[in-house]
N, CA, C and O atoms as a Tinker XYZ file with bonds, in Angstrom:
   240  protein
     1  N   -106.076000  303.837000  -76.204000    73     2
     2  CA  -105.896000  302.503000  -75.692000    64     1     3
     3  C   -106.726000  301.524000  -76.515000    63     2     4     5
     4  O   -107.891000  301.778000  -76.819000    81     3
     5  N   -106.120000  300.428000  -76.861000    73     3     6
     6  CA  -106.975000  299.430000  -77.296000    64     5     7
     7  C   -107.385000  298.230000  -76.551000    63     6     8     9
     8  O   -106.859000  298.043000  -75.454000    81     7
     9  N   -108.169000  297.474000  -76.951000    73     7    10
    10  CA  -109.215000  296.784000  -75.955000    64     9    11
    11  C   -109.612000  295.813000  -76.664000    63    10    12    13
    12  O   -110.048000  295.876000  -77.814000    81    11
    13  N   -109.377000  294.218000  -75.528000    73    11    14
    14  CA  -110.160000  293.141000  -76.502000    64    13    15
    15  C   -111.244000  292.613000  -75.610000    63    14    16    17
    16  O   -111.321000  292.331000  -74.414000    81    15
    17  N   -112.156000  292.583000  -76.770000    73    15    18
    18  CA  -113.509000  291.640000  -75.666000    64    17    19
    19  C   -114.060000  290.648000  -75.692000    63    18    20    21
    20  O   -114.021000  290.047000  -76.766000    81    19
    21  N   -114.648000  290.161000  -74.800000    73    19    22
    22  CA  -114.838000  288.675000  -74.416000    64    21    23
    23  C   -116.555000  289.078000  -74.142000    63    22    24    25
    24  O   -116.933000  289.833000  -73.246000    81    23
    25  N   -117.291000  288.511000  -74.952000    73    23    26
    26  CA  -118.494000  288.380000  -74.548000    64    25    27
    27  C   -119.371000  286.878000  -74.621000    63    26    28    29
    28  O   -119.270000  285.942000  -75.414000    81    27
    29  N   -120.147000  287.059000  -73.594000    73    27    30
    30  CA  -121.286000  286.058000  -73.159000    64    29    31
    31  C   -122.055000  286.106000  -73.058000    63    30    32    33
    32  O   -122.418000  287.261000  -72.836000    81    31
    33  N   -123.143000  285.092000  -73.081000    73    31    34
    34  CA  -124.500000  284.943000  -72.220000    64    33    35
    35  C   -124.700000  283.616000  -71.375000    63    34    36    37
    36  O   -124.351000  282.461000  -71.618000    81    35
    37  N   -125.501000  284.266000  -70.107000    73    35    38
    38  CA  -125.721000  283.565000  -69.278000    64    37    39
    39  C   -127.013000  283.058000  -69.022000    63    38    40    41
    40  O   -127.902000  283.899000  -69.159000    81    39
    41  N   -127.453000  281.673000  -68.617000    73    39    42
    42  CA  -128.810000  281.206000  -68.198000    64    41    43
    43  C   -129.547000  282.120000  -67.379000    63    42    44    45
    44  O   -128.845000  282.798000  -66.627000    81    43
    45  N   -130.730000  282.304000  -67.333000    73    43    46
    46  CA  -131.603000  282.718000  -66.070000    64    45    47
    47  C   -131.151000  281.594000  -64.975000    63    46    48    49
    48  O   -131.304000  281.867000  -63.784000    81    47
    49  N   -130.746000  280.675000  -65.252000    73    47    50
    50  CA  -130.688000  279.731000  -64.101000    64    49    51
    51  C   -129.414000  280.237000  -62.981000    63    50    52    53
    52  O   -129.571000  280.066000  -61.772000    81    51
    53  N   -128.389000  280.754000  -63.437000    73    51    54
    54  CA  -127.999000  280.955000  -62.882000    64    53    55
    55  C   -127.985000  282.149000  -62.084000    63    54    56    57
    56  O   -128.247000  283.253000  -62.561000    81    55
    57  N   -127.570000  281.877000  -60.415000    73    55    58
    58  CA  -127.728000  282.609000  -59.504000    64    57    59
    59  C   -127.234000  283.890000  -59.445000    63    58    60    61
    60  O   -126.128000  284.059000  -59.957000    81    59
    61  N   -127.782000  284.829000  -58.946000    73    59    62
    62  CA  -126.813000  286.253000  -58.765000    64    61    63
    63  C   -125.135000  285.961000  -58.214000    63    62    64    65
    64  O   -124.095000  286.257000  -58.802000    81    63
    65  N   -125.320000  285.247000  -56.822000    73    63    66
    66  CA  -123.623000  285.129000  -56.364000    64    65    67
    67  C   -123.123000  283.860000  -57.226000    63    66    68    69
    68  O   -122.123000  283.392000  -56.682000    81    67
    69  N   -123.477000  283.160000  -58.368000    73    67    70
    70  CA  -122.598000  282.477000  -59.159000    64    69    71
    71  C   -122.041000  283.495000  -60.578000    63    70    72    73
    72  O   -121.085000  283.384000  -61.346000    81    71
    73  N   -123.312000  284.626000  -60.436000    73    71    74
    74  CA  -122.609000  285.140000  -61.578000    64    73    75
    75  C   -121.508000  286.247000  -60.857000    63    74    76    77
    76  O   -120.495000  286.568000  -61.479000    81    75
    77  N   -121.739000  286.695000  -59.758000    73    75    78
    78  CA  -121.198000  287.801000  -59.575000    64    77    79
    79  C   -119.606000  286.830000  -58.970000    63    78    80    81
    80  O   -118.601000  287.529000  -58.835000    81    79
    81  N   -119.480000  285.372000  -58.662000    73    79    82
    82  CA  -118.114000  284.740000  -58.244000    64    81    83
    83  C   -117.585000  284.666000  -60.110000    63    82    84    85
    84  O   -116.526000  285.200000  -60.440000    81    83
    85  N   -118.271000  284.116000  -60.913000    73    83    86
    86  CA  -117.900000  284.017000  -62.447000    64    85    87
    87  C   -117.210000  285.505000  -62.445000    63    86    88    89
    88  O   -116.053000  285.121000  -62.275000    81    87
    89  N   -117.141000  286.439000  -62.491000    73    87    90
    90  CA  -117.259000  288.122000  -62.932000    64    89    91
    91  C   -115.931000  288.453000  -61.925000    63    90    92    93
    92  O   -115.010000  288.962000  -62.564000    81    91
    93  N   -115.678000  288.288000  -60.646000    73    91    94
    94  CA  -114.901000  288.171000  -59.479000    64    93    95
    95  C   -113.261000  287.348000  -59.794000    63    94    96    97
    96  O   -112.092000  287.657000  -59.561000    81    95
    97  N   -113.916000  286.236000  -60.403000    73    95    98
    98  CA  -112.441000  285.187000  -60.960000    64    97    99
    99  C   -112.264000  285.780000  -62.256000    63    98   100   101
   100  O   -111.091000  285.981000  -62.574000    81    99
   101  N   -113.286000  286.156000  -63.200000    73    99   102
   102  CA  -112.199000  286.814000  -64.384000    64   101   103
   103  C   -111.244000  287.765000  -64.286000    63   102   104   105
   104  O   -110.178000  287.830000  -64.898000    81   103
   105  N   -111.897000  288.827000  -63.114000    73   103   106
   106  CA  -111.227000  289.857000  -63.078000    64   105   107
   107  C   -109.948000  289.685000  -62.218000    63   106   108   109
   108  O   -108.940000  290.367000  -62.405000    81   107
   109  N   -110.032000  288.921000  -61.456000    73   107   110
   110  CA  -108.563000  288.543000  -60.322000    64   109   111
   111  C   -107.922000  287.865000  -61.533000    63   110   112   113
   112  O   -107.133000  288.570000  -62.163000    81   111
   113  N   -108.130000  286.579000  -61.982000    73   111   114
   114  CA  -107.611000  285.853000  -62.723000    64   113   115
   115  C   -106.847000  286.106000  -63.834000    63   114   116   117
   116  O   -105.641000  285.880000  -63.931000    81   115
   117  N   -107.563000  286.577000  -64.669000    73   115   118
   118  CA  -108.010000  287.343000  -66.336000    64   117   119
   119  C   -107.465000  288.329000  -66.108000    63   118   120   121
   120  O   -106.508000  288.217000  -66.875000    81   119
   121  N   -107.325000  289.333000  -65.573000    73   119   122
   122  CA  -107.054000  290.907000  -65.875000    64   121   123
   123  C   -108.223000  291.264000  -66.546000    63   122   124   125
   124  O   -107.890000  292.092000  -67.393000    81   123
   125  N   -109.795000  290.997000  -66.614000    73   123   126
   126  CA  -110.441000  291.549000  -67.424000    64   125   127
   127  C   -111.468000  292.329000  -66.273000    63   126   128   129
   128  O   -111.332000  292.156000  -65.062000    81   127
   129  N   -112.619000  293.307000  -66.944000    73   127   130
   130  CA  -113.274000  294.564000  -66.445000    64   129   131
   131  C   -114.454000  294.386000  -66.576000    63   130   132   133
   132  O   -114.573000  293.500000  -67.422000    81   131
   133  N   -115.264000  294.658000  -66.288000    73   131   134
   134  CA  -116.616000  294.874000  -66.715000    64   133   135
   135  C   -117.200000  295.797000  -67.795000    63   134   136   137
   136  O   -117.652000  296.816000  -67.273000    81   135
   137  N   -117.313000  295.778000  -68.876000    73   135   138
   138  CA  -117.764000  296.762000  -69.691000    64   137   139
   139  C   -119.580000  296.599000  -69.541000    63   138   140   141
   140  O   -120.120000  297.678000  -69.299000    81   139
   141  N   -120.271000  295.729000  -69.625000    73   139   142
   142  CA  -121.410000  296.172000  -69.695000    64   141   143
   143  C   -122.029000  294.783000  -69.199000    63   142   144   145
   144  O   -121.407000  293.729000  -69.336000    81   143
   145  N   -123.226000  294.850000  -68.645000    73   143   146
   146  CA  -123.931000  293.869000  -67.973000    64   145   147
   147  C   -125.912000  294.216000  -68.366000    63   146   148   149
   148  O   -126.603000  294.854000  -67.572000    81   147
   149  N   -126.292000  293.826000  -69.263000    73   147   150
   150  CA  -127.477000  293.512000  -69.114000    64   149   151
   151  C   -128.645000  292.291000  -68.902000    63   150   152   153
   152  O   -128.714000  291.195000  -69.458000    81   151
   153  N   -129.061000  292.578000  -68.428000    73   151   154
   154  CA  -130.532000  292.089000  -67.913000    64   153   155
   155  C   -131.854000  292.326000  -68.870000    63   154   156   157
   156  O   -132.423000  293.362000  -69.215000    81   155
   157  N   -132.103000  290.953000  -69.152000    73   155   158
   158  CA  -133.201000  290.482000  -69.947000    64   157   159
   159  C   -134.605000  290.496000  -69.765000    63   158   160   161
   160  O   -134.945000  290.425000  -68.584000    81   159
   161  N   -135.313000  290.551000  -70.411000    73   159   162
   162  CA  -136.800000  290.585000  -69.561000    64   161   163
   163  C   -136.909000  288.740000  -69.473000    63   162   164   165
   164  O   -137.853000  288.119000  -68.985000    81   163
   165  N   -136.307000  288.453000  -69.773000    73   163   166
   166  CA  -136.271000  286.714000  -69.740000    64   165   167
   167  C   -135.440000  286.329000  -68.554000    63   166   168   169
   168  O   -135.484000  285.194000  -68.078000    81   167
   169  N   -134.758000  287.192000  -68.130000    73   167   170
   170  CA  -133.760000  286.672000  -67.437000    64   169   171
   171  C   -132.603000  286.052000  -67.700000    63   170   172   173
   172  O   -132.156000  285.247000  -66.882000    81   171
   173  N   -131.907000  286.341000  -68.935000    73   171   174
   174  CA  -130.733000  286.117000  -69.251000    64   173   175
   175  C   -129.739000  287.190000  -68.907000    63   174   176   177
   176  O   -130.256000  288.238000  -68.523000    81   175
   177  N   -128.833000  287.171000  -68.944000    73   175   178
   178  CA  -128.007000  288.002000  -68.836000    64   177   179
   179  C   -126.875000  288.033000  -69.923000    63   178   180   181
   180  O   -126.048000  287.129000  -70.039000    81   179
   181  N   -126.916000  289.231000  -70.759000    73   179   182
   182  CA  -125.441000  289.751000  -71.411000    64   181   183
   183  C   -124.281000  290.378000  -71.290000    63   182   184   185
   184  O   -124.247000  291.609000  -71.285000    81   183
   185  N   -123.302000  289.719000  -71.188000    73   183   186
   186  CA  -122.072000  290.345000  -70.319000    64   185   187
   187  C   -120.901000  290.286000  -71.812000    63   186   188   189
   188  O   -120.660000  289.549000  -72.768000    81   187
   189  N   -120.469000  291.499000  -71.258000    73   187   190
   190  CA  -118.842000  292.334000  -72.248000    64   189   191
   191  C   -118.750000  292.234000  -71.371000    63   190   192   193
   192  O   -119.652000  292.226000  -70.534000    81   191
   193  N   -117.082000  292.059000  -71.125000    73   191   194
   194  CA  -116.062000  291.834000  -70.649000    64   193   195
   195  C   -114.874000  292.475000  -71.352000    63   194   196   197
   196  O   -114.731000  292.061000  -72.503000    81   195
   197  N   -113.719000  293.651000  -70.830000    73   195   198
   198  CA  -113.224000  294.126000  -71.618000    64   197   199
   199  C   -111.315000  294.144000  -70.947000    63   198   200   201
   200  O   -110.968000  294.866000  -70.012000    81   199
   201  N   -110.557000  293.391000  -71.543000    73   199   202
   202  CA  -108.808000  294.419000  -70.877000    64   201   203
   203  C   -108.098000  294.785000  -71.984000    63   202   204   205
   204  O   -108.483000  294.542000  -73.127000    81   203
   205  N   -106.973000  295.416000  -71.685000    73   203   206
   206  CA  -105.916000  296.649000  -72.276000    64   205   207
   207  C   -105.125000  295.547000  -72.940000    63   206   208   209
   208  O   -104.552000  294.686000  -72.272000    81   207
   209  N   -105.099000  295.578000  -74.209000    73   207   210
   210  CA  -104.139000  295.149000  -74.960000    64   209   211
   211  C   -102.780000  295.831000  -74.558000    63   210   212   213
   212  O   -102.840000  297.041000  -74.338000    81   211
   213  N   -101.688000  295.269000  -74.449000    73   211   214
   214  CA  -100.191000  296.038000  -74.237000    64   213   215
   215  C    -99.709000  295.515000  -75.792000    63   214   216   217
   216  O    -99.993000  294.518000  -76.455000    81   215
   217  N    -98.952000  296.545000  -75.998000    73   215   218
   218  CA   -98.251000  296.385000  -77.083000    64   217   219
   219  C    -96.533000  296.346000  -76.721000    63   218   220   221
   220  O    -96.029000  297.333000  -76.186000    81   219
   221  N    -95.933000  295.481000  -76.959000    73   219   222
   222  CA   -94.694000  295.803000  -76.601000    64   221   223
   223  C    -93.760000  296.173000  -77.870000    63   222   224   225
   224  O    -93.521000  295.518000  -78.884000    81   223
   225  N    -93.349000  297.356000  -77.492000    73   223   226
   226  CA   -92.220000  297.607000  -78.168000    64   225   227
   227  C    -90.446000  297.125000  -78.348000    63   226   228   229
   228  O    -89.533000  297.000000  -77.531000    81   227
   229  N    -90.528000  296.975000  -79.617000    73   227   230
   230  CA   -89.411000  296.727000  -80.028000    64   229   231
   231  C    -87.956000  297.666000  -79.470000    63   230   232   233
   232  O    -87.860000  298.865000  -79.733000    81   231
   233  N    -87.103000  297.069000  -78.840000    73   231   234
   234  CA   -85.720000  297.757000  -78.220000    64   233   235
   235  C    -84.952000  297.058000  -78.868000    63   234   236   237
   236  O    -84.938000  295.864000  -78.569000    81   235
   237  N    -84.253000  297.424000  -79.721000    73   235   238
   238  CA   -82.897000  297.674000  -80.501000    64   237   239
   239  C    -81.713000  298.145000  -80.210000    63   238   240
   240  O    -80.843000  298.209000  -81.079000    81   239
């Protein structure tokens, strides 16, 4: 399967339930997943974000 990703970073400012509603609407919205979420000693946060490329095939 192949896979495209969307990555970010986020303020310390922002709140746990603003990031976790941000993360909530991509995935309803977006079709996208969580691939990885870290936590900073600063308090930033780095987020991958990952969905399934479809390939459509050609019918002839």
């Amino acid at each position: 399967m192949e896979y495209e990703f969307q990555r970010f970073w986020l303020a310390r400012t922002h709140t746990r339930s603003a990031v976790r509603r941000l993360l909530t609407d991509a995935a309803e919205y977006g079709g996208w997943e969580l691939d990885r979420l870290r936590l900073l000693p600063d308090g930033r946060r780095r987020i991958v974000l990952r969905r399934r490329i479809i390939r459509v095939a050609r019918t002839w």
